[in-house]
N, C-alpha and C positions, 0 to 999 in steps of 0.2 A: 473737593472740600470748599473752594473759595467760590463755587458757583453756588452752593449751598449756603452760604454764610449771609451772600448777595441777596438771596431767595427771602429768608427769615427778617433779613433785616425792611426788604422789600414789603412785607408785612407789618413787621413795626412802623413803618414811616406811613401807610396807607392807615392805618389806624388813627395815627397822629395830626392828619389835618381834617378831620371832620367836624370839631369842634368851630373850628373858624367858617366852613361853607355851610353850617347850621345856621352860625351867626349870620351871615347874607341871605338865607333864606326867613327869616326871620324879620328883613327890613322889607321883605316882598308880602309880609302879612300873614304868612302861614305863621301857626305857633307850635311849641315844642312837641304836644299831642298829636299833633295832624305829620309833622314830620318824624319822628318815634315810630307811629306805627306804620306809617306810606314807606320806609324802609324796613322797618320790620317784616310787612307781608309780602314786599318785594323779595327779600333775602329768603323766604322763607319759601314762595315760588319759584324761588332759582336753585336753591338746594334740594330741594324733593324734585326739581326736574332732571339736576344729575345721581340725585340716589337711584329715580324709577329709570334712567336711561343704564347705570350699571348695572343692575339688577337685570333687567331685560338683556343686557349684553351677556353677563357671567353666568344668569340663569340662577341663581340665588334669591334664598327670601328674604325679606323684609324681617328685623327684628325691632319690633317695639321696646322700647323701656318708658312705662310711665314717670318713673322716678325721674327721668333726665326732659322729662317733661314739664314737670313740676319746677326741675333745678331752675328749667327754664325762664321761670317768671322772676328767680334774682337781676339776672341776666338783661328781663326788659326793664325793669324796674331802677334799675341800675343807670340802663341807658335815658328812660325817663326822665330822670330827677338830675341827670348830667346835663342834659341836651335844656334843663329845665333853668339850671343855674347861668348857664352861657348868656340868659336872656338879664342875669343880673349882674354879675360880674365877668372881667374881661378873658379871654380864651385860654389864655396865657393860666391867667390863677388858676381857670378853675380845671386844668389839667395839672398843675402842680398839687393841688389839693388830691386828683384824683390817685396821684401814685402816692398816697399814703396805705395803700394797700400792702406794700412791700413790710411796715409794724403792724400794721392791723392784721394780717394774715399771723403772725407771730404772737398776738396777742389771742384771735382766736383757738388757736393751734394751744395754747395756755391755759384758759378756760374752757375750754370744750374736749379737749385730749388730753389736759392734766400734760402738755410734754412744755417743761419749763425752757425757758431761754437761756443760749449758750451767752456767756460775757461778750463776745460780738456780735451776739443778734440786739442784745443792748445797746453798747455803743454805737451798732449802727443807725439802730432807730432812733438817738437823739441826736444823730449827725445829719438825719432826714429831717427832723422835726427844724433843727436848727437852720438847714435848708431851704425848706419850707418857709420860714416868716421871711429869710432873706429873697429866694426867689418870688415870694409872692408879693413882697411892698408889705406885711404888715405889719412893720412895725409902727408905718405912720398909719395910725387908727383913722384917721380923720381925712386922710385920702378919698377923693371923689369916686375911687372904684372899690371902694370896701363896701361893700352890702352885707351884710349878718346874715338875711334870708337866701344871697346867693352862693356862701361859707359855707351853711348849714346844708343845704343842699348838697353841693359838690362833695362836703364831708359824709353824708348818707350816703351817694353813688360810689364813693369809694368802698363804705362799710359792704353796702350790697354787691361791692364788683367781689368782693372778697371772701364774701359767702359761694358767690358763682364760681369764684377758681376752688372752694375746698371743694365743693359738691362738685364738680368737675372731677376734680382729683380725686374722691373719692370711690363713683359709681360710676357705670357707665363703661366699664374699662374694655369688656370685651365688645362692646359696640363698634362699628366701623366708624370713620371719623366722621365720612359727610352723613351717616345718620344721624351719627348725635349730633351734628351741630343743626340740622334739619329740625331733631323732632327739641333742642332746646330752643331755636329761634322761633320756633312755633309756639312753645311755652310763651315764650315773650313777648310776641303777637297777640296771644291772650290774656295776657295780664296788663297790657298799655291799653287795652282794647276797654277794656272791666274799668280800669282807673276813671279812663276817659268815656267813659262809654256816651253820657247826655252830650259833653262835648262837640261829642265825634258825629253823632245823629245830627248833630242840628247845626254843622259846618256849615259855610258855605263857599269853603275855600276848597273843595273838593275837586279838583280841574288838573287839566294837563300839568301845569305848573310845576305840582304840588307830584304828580307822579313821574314828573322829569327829576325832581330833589330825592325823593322816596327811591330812585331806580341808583342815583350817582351814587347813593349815602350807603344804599347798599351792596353795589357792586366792590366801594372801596371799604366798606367796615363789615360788610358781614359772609361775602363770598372771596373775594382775595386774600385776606390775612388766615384763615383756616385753611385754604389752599397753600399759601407759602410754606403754613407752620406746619402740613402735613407733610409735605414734600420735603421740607429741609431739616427741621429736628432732628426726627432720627440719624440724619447722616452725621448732626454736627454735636449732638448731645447734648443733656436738658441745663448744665452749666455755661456754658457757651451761646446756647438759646435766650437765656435769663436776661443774661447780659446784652446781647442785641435788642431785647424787649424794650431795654431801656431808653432804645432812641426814639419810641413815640413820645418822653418829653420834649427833648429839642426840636423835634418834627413840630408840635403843636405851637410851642413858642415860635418859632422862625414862621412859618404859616402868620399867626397872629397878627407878626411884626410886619409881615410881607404882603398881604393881603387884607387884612383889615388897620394895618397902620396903626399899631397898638405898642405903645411906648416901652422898650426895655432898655434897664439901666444898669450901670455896669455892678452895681452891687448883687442885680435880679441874677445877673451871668454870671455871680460869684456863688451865689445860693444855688443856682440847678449845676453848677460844675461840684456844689456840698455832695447834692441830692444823687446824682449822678454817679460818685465816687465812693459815695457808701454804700449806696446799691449795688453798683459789681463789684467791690470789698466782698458784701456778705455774699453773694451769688458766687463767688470763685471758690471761697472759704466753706460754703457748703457744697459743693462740686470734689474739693480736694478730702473732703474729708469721707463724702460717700465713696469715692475712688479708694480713699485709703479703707475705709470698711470692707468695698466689695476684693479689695487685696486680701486682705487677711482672709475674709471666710471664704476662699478659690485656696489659700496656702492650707487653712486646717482641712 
């Protein structure tokens, strides 16, 4: 159990410093386009080399899903506009900004599935929100690292990381894992590709560089954390999981602080311990409550 626990979290924390080695890649002249998709189709060749090597081994076919194809371009689009805001505001924010995903999934789930919010899916979300201005510094507007268009951003990359985990959650189900994340990272590939496309034609940053950052970016955010979460979930179950999720905040902040030398103060570490603490509130809270569901209907 506790090699498992290791495993997942091992994934959260590789997830969580990529924002900051975007940021260094960034002072080398590459921009968020050129980096997006140099790890996009990197990940995307390392995943179809272990889907076609299983395949060949177990003797099995390949199943297609268009749909998880499609999911796929929340997914780059997501990463996009994340890796896009980094260039404006500091690593730190705009990964607090990003785990606003935890209400906005809640709110989707609202408007789209009509399934109303329990009273602590509530209160959690204004303990995140309230989190959020703390961890992030904004209460001082007028701060040297508040940018509007770097907000605004990071707050879309959440909306669209959000859309990626319902679609996720919803289709796809009987797919093997490295395919779906294969043929969604491919999705993603195409859709950074389309965004950027004159960009990308008329680079000139297109060099070893550029696919030395594209190889690291992907090995640590788009082949490792799907390997962990494959491997260890199941052993340790989706409440338990939720909550290890949560350490790619303090990963990205510590990162920030340690590496790019990005200023935290002790109120910011009073907001991500909010942030933090309502998120495994509600992630335990609905863990206890599906355990109690799946009780009852194993006793009728």
């Amino acid at each position: 159990m506790n090699k498992y626990i290791i495993i997942v979290a091992l994934g959260a924390l590789s997830f969580g410093m990529l924002s900051s080695f975007a940021k260094i890649a960034y002072t080398e002249g590459y921009s968020p386009a050129e980096i997006t998709l140099t790890q996009a189709l990197t990940g995307t060749l390392i995943l179809w080399s272990i889907v076609i090597f299983r395949k060949l081994k177990n003797g099995t076919k390949l199943q297609l899903n268009w749909k998880l194809l499609l999911a796929g371009t929340t997914m780059g689009s997501s990463a996009y506009t994340y890796y896009l805001s980094v260039a404006y505001i500091p690593a730190s924010l705009a990964i607090v900004l990003l785990m606003q995903i935890t209400w906005l999934s809640i709110l989707v789930d609202w408007i789209f599935f009509r399934k109303k919010p329990s009273a602590i899916e509530i209160v959690s979300a204004l303990f995140i929100i309230l989190g959020t201005f703390l961890a992030g510094d904004l209460l001082d507007l007028n701060s040297a690292s508040i940018s509007f268009k770097g907000i605004a951003l990071s707050l879309l990359s959440a909306f669209l990381y959000t859309l990626y985990i319902v679609f996720t959650s919803k289709i796809g189900k009987e797919t093997p894992m490295f395919e779906k994340s294969a043929l969604m990272t491919s999705g993603s590939a195409m859709i950074i590709f389309l965004i950027n496309c004159e960009a990308i034609t008329t680079s000139t940053h297109l060099d070893f560089g550029l696919l030395q950052w594209g190889t690291f970016l992907a090995v640590f955010g788009t082949v490792i954390p799907p390997i962990c979460f494959t491997v260890g979930m199941p052993k340790i179950g989706a409440g338990l999981s939720s909550v290890l999720l949560t350490l790619e905040l303090p990963a990205a902040v510590f990162c920030a602080h340690i590496i790019l030398g990005e200023k935290v103060t002790f109120v910011q570490l009073i907001g991500i311990a909010v942030m933090l603490g309502a998120i495994v509130y509600l992630n335990i809270s609905k863990a206890k409550k599906e355990k109690a569901i799946k009780t009852e209907t194993a006793v009728c």
